[in-house]
TORFI-658797 format. One line per field, with one value per atom (N, C-alpha, C): residue number from 1; residue in three letters; x, z, y. Coordinates in pm, whole numbers. Last residue first. Layout:
<rs>
num: c(NUM	...)
residu: c(Ala	...)
px: c(X	...)
pz: c(Z	...)
py: c(Y	...)
</rs>
This chain:
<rs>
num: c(120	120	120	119	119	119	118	118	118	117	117	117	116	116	116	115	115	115	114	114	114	113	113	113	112	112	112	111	111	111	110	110	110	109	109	109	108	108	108	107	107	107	106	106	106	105	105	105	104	104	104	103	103	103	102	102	102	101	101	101	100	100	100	99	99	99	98	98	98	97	97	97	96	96	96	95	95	95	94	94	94	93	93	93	92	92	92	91	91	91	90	90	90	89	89	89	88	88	88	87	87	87	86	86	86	85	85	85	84	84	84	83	83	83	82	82	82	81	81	81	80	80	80	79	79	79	78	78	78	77	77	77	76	76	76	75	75	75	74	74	74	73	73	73	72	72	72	71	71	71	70	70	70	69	69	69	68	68	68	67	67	67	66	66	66	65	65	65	64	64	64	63	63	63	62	62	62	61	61	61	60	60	60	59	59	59	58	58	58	57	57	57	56	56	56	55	55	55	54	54	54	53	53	53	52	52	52	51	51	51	50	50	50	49	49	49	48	48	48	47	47	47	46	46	46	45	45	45	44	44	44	43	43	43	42	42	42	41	41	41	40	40	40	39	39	39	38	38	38	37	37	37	36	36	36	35	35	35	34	34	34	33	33	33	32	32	32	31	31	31	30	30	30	29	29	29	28	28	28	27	27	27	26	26	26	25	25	25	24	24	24	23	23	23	22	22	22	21	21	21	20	20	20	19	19	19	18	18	18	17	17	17	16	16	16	15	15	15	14	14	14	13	13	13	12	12	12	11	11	11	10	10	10	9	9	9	8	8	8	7	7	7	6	6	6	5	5	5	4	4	4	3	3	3	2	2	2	1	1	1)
residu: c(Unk	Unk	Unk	Unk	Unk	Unk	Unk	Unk	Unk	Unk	Unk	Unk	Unk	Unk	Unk	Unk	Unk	Unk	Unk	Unk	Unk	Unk	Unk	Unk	Unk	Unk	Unk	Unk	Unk	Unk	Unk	Unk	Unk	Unk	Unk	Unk	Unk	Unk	Unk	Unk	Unk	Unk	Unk	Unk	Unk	Unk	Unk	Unk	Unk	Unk	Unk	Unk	Unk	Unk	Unk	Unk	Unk	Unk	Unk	Unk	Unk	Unk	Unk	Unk	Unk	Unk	Unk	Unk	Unk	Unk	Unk	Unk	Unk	Unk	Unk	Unk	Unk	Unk	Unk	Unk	Unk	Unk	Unk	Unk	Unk	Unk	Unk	Unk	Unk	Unk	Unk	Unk	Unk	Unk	Unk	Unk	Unk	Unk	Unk	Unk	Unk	Unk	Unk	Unk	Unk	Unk	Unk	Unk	Unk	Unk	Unk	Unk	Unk	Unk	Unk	Unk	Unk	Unk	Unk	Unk	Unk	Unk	Unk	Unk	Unk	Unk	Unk	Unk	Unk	Unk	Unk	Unk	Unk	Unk	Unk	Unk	Unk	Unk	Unk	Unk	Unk	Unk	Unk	Unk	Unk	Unk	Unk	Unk	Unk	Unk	Unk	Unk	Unk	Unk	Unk	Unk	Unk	Unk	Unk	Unk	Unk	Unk	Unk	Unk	Unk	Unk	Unk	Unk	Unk	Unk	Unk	Unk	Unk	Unk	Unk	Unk	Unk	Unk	Unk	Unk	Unk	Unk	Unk	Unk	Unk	Unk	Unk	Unk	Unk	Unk	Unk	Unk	Unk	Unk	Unk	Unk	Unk	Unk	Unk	Unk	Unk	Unk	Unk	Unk	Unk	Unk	Unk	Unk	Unk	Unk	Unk	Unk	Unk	Unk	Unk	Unk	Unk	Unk	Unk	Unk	Unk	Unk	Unk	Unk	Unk	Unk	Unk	Unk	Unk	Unk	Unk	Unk	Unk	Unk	Unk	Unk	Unk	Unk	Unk	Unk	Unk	Unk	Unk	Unk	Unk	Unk	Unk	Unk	Unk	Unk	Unk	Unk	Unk	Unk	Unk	Unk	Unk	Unk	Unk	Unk	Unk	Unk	Unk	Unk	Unk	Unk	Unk	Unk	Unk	Unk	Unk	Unk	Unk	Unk	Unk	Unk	Unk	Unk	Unk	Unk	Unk	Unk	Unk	Unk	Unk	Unk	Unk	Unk	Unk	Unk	Unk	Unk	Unk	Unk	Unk	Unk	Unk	Unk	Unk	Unk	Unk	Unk	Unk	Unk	Unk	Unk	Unk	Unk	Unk	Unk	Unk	Unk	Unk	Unk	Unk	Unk	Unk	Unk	Unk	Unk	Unk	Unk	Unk	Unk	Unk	Unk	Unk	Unk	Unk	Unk	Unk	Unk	Unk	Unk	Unk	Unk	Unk	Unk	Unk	Unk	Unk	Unk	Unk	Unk	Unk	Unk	Unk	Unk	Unk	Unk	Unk	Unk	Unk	Unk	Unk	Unk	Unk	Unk	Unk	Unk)
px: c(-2847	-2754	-2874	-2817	-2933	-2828	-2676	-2696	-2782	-2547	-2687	-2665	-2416	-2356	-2501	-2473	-2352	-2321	-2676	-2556	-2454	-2864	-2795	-2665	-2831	-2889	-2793	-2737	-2728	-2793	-2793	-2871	-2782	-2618	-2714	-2794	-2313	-2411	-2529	-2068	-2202	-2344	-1861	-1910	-2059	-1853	-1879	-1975	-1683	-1734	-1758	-1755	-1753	-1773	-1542	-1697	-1717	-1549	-1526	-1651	-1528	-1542	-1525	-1697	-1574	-1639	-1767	-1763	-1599	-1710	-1804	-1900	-1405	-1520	-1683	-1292	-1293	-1417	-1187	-1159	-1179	-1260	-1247	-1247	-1146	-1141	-1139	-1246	-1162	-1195	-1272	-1282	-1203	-1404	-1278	-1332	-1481	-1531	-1385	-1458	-1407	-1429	-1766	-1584	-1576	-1978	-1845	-1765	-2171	-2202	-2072	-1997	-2059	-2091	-1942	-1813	-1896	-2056	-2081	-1996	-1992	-2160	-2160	-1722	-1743	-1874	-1681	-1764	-1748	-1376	-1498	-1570	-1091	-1205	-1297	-745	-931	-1002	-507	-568	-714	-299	-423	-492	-155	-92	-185	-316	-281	-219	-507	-514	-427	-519	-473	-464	-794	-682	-601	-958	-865	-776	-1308	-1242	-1089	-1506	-1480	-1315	-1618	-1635	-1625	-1535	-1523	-1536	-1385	-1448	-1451	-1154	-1189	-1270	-1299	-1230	-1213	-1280	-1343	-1229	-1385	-1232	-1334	-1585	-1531	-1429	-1844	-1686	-1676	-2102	-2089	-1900	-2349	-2218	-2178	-2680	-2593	-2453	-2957	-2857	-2726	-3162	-3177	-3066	-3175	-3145	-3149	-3172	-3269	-3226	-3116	-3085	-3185	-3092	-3137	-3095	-2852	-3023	-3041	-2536	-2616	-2765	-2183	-2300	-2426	-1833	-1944	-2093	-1519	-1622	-1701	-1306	-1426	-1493	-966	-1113	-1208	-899	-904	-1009	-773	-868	-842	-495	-625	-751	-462	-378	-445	-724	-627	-574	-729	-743	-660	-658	-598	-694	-775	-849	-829	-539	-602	-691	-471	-364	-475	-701	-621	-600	-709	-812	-768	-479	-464	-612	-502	-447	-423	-759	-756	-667	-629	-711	-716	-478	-389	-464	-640	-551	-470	-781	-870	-767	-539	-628	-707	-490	-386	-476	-794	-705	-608	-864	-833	-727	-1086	-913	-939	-1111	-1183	-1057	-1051	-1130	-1182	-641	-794	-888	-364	-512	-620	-316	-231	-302	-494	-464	-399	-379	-396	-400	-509	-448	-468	-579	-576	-498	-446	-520	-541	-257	-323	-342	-140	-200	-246	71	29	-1	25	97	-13	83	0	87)
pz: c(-1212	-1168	-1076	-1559	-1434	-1350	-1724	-1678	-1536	-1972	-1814	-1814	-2172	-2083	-1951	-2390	-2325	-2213	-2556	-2613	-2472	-2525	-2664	-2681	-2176	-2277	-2387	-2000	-2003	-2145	-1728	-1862	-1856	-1553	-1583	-1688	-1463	-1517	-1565	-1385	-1220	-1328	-1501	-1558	-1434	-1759	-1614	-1601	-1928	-1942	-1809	-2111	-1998	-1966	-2307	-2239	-2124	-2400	-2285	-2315	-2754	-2580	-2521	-3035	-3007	-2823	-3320	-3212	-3132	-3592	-3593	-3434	-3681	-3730	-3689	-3325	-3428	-3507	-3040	-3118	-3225	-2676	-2800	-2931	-2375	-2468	-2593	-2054	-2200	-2266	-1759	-1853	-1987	-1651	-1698	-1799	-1322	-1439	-1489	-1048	-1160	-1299	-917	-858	-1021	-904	-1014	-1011	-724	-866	-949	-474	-567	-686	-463	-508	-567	-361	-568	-544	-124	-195	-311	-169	-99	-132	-456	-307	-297	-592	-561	-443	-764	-633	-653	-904	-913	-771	-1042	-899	-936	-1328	-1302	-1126	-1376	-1342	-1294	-1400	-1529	-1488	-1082	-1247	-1360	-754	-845	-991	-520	-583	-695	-266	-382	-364	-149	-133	-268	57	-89	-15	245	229	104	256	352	320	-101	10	109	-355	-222	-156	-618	-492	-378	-965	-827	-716	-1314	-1182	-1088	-1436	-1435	-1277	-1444	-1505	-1488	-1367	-1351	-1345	-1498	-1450	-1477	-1410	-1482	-1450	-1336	-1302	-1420	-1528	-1410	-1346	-1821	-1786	-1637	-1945	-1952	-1900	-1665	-1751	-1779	-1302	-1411	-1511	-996	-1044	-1178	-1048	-1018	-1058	-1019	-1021	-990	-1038	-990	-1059	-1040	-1116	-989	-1060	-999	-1091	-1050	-1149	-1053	-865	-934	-994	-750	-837	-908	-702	-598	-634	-930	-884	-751	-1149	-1044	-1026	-1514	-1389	-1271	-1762	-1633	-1518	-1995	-1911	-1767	-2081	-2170	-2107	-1890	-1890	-1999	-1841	-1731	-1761	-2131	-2031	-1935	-2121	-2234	-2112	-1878	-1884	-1982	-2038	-1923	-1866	-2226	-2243	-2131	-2100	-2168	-2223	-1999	-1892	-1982	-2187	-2137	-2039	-2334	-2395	-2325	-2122	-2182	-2235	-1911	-2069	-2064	-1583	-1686	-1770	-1347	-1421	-1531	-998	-1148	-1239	-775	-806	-957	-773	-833	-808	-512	-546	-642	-396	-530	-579	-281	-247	-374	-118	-255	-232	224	145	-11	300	248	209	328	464	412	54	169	272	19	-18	47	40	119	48	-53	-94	-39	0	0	0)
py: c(-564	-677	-793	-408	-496	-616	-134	-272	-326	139	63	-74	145	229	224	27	-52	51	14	156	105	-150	-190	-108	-274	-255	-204	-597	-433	-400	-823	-742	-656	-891	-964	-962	-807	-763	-889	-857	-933	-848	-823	-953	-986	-604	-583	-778	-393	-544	-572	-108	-145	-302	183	66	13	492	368	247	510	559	417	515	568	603	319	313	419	291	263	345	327	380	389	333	241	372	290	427	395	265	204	340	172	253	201	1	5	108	-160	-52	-75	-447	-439	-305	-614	-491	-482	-709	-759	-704	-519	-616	-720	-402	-354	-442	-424	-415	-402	-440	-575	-540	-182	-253	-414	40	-1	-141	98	59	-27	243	66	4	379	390	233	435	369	368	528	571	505	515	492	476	584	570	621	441	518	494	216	325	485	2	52	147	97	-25	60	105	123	59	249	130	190	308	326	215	360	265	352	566	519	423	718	613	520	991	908	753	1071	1101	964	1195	1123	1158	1373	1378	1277	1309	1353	1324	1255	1238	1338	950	1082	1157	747	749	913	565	667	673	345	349	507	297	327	366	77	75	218	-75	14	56	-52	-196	-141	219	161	40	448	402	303	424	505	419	485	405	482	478	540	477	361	341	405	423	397	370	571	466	397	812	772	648	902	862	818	1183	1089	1003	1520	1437	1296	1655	1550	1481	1789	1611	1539	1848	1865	1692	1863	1797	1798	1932	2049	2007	1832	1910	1964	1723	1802	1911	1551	1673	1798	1368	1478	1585	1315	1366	1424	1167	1254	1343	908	1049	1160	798	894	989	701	785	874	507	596	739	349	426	541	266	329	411	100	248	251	-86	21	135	-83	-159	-44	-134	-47	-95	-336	-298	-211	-344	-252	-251	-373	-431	-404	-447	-360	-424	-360	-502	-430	-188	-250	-341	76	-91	-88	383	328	163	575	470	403	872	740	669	1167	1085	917	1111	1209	1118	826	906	1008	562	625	759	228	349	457	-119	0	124)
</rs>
């Protein structure tokens, strides 16, 4: 473990990040002059069409979140989300067809056709 402000980083992920989703994210950092106390967030919010939607973007530590580390990237999670997420693999995709994160989230049960809701 690696010692962070008041927190701690686990070396253990519950959430892994592909080369191109970690490599995205930091072009995102630097592009958007993300502070250095900000880190990624991945979580979960009620909504979407399968009920459930995953929530991606940098934030702040708070009390009851959990950090780790994937791909050289420090990622935040509320301890809440962690069943809906544990073993999720982010990615970045950049193809004619298709361009962004996805998400392979294996405790999904349903997700619907644009890959960004799921039913656990």
């Amino acid at each position: 473990m690696v010692a962070t402000q008041s927190q701690s980083v686990a070396t253990s992920a519950l959430i892994s990040l592909t080369n191109g989703a970690a490599e995205q994210l930091r072009q995102i950092r630097e592009q958007e002059n993300i502070p250095a106390d900000h880190h990624l967030r991945v979580g979960v919010k009620g909504g979407g069409c399968s009920g459930f939607s995953y929530i991606l973007g940098f934030d702040v530590p708070q009390e009851n979140d959990q950090m780790f580390e994937s791909n050289g990237v420090t990622v935040i999670l509320n301890k809440a989300h962690a069943i809906y997420l544990m073993g999720m693999e982010v990615d970045f995709v950049s193809g004619l067809n298709n361009r962004g994160f996805t998400f392979n989230n294996p405790n999904a049960k349903d997700t619907c056709g644009c890959g960004t809701s799921f039913s656990a």
